[in-house]
C-alpha atoms as a printed R data frame, in Angstrom:
    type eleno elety resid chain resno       x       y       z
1   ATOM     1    CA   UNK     A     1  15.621  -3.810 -11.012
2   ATOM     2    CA   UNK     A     2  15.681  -6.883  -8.997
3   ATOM     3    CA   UNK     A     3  12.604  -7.234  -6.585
4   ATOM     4    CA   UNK     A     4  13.746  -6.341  -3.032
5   ATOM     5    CA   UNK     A     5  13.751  -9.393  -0.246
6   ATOM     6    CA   UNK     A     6  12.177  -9.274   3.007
7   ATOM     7    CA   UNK     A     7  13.345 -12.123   5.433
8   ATOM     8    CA   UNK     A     8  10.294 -12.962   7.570
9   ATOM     9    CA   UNK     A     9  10.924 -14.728  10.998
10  ATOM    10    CA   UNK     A    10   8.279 -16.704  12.588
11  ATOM    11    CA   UNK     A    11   6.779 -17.468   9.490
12  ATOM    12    CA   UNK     A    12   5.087 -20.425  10.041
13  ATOM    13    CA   UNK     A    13   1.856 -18.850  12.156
14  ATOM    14    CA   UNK     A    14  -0.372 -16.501  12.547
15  ATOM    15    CA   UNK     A    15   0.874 -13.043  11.614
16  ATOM    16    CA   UNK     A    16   4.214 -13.776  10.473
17  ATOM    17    CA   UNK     A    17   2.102 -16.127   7.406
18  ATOM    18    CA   UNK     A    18  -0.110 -13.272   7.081
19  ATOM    19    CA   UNK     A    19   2.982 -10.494   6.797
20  ATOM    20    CA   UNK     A    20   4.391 -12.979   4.395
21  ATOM    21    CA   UNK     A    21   1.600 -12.491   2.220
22  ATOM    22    CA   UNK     A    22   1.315  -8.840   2.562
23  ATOM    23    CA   UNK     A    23   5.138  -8.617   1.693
24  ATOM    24    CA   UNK     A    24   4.740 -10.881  -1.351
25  ATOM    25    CA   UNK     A    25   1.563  -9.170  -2.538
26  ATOM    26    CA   UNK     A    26   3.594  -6.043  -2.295
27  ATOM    27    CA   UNK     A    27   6.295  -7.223  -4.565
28  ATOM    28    CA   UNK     A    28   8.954  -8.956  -2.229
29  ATOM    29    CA   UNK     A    29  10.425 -12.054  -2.696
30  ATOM    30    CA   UNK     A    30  10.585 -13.798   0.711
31  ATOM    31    CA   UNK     A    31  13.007 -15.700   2.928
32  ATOM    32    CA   UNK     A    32  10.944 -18.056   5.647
33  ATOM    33    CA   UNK     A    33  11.849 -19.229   8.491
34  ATOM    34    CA   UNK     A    34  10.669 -20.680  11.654
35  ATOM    35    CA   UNK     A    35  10.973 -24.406  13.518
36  ATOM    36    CA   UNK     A    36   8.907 -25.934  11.394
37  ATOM    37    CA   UNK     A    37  10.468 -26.952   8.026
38  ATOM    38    CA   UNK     A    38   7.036 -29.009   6.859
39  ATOM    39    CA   UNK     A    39   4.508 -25.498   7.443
40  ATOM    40    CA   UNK     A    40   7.240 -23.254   5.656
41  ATOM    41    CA   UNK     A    41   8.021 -25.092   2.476
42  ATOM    42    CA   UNK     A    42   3.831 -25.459   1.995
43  ATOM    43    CA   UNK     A    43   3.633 -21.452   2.520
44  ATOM    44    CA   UNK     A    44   6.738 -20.734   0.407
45  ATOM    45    CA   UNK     A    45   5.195 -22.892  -2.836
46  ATOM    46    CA   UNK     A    46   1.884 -21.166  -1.823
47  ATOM    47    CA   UNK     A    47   3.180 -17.857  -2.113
48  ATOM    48    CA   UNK     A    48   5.419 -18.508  -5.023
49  ATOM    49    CA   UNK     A    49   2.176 -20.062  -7.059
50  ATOM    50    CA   UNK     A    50  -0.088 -17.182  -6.041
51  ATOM    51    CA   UNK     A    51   2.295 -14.227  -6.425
52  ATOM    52    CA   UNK     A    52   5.018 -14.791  -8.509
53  ATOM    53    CA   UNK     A    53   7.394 -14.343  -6.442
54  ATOM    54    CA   UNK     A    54  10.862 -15.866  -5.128
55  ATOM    55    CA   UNK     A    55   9.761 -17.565  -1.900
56  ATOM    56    CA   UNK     A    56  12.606 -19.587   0.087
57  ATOM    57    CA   UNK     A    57  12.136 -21.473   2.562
58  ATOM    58    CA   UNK     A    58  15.138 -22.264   5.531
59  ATOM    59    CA   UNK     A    59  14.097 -24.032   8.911
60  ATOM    60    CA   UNK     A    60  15.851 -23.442  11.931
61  ATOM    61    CA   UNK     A    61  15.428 -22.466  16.038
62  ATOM    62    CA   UNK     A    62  16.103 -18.584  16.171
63  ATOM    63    CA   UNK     A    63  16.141 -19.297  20.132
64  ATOM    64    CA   UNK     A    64  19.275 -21.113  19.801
65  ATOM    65    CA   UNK     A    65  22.490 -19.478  20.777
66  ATOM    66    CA   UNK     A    66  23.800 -19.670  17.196
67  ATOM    67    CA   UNK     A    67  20.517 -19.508  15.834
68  ATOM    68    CA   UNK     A    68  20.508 -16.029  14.266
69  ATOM    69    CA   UNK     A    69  24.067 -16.713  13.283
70  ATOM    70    CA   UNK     A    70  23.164 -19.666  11.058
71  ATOM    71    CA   UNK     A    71  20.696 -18.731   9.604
72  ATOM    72    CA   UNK     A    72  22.430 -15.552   8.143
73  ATOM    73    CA   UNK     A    73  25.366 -18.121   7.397
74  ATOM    74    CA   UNK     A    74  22.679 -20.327   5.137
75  ATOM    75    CA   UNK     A    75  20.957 -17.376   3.037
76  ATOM    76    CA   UNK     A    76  24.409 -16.417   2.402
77  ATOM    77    CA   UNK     A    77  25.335 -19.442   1.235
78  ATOM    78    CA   UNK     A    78  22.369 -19.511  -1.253
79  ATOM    79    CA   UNK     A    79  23.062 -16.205  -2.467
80  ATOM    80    CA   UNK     A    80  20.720 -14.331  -1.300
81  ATOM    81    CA   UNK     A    81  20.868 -10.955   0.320
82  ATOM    82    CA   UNK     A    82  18.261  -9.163   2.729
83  ATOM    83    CA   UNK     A    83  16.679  -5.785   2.169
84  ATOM    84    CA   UNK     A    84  14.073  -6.029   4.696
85  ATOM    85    CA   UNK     A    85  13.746  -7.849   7.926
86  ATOM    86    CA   UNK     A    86  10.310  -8.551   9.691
87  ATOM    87    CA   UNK     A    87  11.795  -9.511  13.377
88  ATOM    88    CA   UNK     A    88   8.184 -11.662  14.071
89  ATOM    89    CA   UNK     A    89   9.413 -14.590  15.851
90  ATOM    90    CA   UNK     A    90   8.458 -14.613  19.512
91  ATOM    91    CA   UNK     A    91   6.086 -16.169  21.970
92  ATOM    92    CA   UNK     A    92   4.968 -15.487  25.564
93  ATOM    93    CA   UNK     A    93   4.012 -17.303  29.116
94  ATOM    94    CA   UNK     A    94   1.141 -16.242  31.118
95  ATOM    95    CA   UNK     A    95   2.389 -17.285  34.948
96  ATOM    96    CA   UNK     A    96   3.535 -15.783  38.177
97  ATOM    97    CA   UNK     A    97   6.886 -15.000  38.106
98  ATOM    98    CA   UNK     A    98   7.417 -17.456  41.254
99  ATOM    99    CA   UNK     A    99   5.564 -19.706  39.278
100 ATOM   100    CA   UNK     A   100   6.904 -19.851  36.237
101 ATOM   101    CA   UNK     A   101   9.577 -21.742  34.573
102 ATOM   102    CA   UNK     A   102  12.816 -20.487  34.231
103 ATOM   103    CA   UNK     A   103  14.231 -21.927  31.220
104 ATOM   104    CA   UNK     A   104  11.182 -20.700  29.262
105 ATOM   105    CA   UNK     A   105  11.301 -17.064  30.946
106 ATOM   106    CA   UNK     A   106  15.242 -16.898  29.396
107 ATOM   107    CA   UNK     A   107  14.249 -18.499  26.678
108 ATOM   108    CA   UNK     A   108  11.729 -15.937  26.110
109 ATOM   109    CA   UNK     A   109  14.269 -13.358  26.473
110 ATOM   110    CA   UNK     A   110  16.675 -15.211  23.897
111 ATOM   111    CA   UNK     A   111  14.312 -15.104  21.290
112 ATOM   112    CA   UNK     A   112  11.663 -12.331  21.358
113 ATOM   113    CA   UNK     A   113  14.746  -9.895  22.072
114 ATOM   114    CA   UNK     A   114  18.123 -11.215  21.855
115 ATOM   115    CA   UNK     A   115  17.926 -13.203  18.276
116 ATOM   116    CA   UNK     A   116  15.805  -9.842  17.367
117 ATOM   117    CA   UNK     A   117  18.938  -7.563  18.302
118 ATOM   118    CA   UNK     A   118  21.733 -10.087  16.684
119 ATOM   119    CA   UNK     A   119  19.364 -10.616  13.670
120 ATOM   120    CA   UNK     A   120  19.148  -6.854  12.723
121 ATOM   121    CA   UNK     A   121  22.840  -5.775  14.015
122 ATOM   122    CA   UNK     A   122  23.563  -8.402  11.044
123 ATOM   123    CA   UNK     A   123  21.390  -6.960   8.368
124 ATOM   124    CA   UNK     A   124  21.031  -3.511   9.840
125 ATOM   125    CA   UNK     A   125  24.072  -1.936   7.689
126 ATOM   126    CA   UNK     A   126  22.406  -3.683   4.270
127 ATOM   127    CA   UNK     A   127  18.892  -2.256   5.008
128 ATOM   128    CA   UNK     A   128  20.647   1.430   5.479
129 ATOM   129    CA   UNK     A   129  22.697   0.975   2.079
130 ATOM   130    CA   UNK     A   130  19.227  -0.375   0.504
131 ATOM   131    CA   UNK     A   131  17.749   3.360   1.103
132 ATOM   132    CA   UNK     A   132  14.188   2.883  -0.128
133 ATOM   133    CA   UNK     A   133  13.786  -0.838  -0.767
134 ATOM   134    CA   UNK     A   134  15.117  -1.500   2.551
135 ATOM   135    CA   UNK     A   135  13.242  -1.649   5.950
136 ATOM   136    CA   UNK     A   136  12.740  -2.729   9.167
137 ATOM   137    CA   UNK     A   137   9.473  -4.303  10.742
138 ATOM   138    CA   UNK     A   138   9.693  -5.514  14.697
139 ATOM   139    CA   UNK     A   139   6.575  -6.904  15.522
140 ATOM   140    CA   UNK     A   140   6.050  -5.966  19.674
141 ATOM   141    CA   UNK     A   141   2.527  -6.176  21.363
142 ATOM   142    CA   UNK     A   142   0.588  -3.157  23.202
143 ATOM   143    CA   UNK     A   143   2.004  -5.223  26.370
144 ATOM   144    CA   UNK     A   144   4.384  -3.193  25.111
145 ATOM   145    CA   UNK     A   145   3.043   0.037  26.640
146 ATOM   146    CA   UNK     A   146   2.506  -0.987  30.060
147 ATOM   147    CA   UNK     A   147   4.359  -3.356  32.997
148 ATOM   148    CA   UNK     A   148   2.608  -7.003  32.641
149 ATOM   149    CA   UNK     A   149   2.360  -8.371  35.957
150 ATOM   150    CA   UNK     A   150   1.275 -12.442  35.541
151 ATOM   151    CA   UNK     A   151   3.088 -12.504  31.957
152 ATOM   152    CA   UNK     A   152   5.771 -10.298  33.438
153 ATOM   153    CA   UNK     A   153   8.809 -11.152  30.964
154 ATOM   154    CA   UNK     A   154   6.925 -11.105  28.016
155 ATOM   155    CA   UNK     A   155   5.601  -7.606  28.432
156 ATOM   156    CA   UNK     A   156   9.023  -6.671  29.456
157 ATOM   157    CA   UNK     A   157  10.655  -7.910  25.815
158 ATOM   158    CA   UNK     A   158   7.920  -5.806  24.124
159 ATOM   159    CA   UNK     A   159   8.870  -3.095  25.946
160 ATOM   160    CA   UNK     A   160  12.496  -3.549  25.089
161 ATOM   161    CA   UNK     A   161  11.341  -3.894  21.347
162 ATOM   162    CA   UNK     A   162   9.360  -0.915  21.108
163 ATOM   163    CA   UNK     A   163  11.998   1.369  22.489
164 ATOM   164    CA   UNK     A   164  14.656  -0.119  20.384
165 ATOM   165    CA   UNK     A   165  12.817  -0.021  17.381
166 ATOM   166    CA   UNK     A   166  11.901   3.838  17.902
167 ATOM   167    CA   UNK     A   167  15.781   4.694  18.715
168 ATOM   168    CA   UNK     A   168  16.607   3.034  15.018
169 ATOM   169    CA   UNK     A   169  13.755   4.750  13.525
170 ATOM   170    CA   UNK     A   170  15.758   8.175  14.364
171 ATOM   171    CA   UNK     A   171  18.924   6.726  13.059
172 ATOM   172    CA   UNK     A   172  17.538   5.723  10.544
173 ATOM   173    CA   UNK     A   173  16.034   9.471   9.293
174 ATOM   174    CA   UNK     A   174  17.398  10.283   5.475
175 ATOM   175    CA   UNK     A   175  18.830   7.182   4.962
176 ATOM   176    CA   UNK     A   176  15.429   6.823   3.206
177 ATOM   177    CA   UNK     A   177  15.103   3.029   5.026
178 ATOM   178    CA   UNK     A   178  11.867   2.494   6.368
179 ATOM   179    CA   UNK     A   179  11.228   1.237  10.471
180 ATOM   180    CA   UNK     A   180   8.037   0.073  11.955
181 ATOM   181    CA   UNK     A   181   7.046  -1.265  14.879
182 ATOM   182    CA   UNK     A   182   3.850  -3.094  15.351
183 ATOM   183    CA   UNK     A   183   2.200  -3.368  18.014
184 ATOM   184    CA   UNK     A   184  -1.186  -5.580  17.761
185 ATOM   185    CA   UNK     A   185  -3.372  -6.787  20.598
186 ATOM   186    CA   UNK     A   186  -4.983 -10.013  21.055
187 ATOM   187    CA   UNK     A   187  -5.014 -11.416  17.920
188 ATOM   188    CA   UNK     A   188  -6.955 -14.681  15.864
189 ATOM   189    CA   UNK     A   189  -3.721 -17.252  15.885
190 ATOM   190    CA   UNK     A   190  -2.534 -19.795  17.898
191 ATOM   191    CA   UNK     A   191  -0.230 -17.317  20.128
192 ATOM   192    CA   UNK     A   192  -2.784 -17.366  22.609
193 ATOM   193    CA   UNK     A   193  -3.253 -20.668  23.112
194 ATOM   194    CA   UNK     A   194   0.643 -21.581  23.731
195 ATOM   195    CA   UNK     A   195   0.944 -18.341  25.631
196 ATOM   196    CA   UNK     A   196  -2.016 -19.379  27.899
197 ATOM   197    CA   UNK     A   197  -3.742 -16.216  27.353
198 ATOM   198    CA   UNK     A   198  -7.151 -17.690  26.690
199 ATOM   199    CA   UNK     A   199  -7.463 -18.777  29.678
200 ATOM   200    CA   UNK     A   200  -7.364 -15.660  31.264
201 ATOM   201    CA   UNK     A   201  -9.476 -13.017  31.542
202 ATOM   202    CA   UNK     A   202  -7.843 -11.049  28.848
203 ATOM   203    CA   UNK     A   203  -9.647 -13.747  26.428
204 ATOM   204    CA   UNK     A   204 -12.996 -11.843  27.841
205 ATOM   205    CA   UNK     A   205 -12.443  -8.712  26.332
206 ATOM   206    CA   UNK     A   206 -13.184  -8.781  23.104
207 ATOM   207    CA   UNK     A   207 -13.077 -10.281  20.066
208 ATOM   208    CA   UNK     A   208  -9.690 -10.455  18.645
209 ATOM   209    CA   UNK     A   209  -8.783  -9.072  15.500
210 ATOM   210    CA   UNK     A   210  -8.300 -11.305  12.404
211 ATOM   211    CA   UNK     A   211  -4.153 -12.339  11.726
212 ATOM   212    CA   UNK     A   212  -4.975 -10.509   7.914
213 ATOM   213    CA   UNK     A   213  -6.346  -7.376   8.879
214 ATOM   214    CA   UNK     A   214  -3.490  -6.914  11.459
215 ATOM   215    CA   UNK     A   215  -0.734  -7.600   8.580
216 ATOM   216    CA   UNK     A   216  -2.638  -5.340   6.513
217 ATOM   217    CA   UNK     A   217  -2.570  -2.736   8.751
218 ATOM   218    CA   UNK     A   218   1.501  -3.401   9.579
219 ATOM   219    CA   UNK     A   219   2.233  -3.752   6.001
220 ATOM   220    CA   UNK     A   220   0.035   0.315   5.546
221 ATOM   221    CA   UNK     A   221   2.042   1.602   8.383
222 ATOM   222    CA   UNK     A   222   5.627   0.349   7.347
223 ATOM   223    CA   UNK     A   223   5.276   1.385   3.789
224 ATOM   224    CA   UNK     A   224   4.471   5.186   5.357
225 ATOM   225    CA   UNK     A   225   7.687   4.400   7.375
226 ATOM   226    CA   UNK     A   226   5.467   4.552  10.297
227 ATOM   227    CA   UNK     A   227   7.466   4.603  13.459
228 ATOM   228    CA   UNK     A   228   5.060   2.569  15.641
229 ATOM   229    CA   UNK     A   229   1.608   0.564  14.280
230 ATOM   230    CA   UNK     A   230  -1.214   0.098  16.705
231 ATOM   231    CA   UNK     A   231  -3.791  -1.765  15.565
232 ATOM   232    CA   UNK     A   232  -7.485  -1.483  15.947
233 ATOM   233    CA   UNK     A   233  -9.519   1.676  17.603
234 ATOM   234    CA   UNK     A   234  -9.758  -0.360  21.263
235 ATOM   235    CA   UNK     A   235  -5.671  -0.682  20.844
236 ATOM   236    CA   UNK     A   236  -5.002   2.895  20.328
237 ATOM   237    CA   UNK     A   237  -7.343   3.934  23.148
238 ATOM   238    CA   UNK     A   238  -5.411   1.497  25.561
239 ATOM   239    CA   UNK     A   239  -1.726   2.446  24.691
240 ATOM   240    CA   UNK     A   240  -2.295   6.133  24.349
241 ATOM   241    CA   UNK     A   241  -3.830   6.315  27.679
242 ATOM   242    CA   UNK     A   242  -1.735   3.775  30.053
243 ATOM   243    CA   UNK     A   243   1.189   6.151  29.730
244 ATOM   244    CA   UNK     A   244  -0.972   8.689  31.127
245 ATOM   245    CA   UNK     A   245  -2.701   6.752  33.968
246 ATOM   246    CA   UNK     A   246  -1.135   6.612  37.716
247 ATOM   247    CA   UNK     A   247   1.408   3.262  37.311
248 ATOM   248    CA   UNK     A   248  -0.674   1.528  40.257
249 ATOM   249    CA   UNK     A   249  -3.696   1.723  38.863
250 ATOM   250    CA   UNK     A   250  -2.702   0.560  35.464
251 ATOM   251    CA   UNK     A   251  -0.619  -2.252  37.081
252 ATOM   252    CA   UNK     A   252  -3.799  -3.329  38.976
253 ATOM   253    CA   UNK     A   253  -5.690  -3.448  35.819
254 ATOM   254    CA   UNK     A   254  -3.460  -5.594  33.851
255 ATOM   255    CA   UNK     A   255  -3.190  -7.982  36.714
256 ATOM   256    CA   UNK     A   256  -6.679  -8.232  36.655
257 ATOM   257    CA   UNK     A   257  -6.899  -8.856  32.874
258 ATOM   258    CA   UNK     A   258  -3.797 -11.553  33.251
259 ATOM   259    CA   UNK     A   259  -5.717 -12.799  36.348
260 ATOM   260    CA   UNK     A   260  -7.598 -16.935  35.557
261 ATOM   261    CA   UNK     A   261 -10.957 -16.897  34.318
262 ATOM   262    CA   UNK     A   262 -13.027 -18.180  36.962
263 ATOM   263    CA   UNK     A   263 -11.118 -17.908  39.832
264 ATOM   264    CA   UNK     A   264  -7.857 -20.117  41.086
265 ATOM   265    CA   UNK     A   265  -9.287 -23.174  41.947
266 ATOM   266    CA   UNK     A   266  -7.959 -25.547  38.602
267 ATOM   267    CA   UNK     A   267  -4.113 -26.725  38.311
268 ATOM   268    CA   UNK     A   268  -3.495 -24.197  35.451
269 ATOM   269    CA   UNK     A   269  -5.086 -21.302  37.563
270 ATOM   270    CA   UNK     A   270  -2.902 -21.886  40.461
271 ATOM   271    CA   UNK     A   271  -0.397 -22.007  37.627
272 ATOM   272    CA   UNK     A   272  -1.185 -18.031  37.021
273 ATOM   273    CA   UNK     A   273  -1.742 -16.719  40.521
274 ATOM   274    CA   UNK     A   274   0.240 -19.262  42.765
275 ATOM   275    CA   UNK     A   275  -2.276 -18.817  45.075
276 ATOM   276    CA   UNK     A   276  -2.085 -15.515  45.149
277 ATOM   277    CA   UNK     A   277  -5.918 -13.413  44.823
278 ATOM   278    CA   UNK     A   278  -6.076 -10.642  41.891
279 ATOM   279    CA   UNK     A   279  -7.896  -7.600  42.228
280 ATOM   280    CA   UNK     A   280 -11.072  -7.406  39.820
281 ATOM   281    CA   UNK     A   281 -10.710  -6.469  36.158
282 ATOM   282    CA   UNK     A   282 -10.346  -2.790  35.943
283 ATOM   283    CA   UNK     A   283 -12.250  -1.136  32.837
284 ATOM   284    CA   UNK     A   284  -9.739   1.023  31.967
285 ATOM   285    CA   UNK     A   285  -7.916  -1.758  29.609
């Protein structure tokens, strides 16, 4: 038989490179895609060289209103057909809501949940027929598990990807299609950065885990049709117990991990806090 495909979105960065290669050790050939045609036609001759197999690479802006819609349009157009879907793409905004701005908060929304839903609504019936070579993999966050005020949207989308994720994993049952959703915490890539997270006191934490070892670990849980992937000990801790905490106290706590490092005295502080004092980091996260 012909070697399944597994479209991977965001492919460019961090995880979404390293669930490439986890998908093409595996066995899969591989449809890229992300913004940035230059990084995915490197990865896709990478991946071809080192694996063997059938690694395509298409460019395009999955935040776009027809973005999802094109992109289906060109694979189709090559020939190519979808078996599994990695929904990866996303990013995030660490800010006050007041202070925040508001064509990145909806573009947030358009592309860490609305190109997600249109993306797999497309391929959703072709993963079903696919019964065991086909699958699902929506990469959330443990924001996921818990309201994020200072990075309020983006915790919000996770939270919308987890849920829908876990509904499909039910419909889903004998149709012998796998669903995962993974659900990492900080992590070594370049999210952070462009999110603004490492300048927070989240980036105090702890170390973050390596972009491999989470794909590793994502790749594991999706081939066990694993309904939801946590990864990392500190991870699993966090997102069994928020759930079970009073919602003020875990709100606190996250505000205080979202909260500046050093106080709000820089530009890019008042940036996070608009002014506004956060209570002390709370151990519990």
């Amino acid at each position: 038989m012909t070697r399944p495909t597994a479209l991977v979105t965001g492919a460019s960065r961090g995880i979404g490179v390293a669930l490439a290669r986890e998908f093409a050790g595996a066995g899969h050939d591989l449809i890229l895609t992300a913004r940035d045609a230059g990084e995915l036609a490197r990865l896709a001759a990478d991946l071809s060289a080192e694996t063997g197999v059938v690694a395509t690479a298409i460019a395009g802006d999955l935040a776009a209103a027809d973005g999802p819609g094109r992109l289906a349009a060109d694979i189709a157009a090559k020939g190519l057909g979808v078996d599994v879907l990695v929904n990866n793409a996303g990013f995030g905004d660490a800010a006050a809501f007041a202070a925040s701005d508001r064509d990145k908060q909806l573009g947030m929304i358009d592309l860490n949940v609305r190109a997600l839903v249109e993306l797999t609504h497309i391929y959703w019936p072709t993963i079903l027929a696919a019964g065991p070579r086909g699958g699902l993999l929506n990469v959330a966050s443990t924001s996921a598990f818990q309201p994020g005020p200072m990075m309020a949207i983006y915790f919000a989308s996770k939270a919308f990807v987890l849920s829908f994720t876990e509904a499909l994993w039910e419909e889903a049952r004998g149709s012998g299609a796998r669903v995962s959703c993974l659900c990492p915490g900080p992590t070594e890539s370049d999210f952070r950065l462009r999110a603004g997270t490492d300048r927070t006191r989240l980036a105090d934490a702890g170390a973050p885990m390596p972009a491999a070892v989470v794909a590793r670990e994502a790749y594991d849980g999706f081939a066990a049709n694993r309904r939801v992937v946590v990864t990392g000990a500190r991870n699993k801790a966090m997102a069994t117990l928020a759930p079970l905490l009073p919602r003020t106290l875990v709100l606190g706590a996250v505000r205080g991990m979202m909260a500046p490092r050093g106080g709000g005295g820089t530009a890019a502080a008042r940036r996070l806090t608009r002014d506004v004092d956060s209570p002390p980091v709370s151990p519990i996260l």
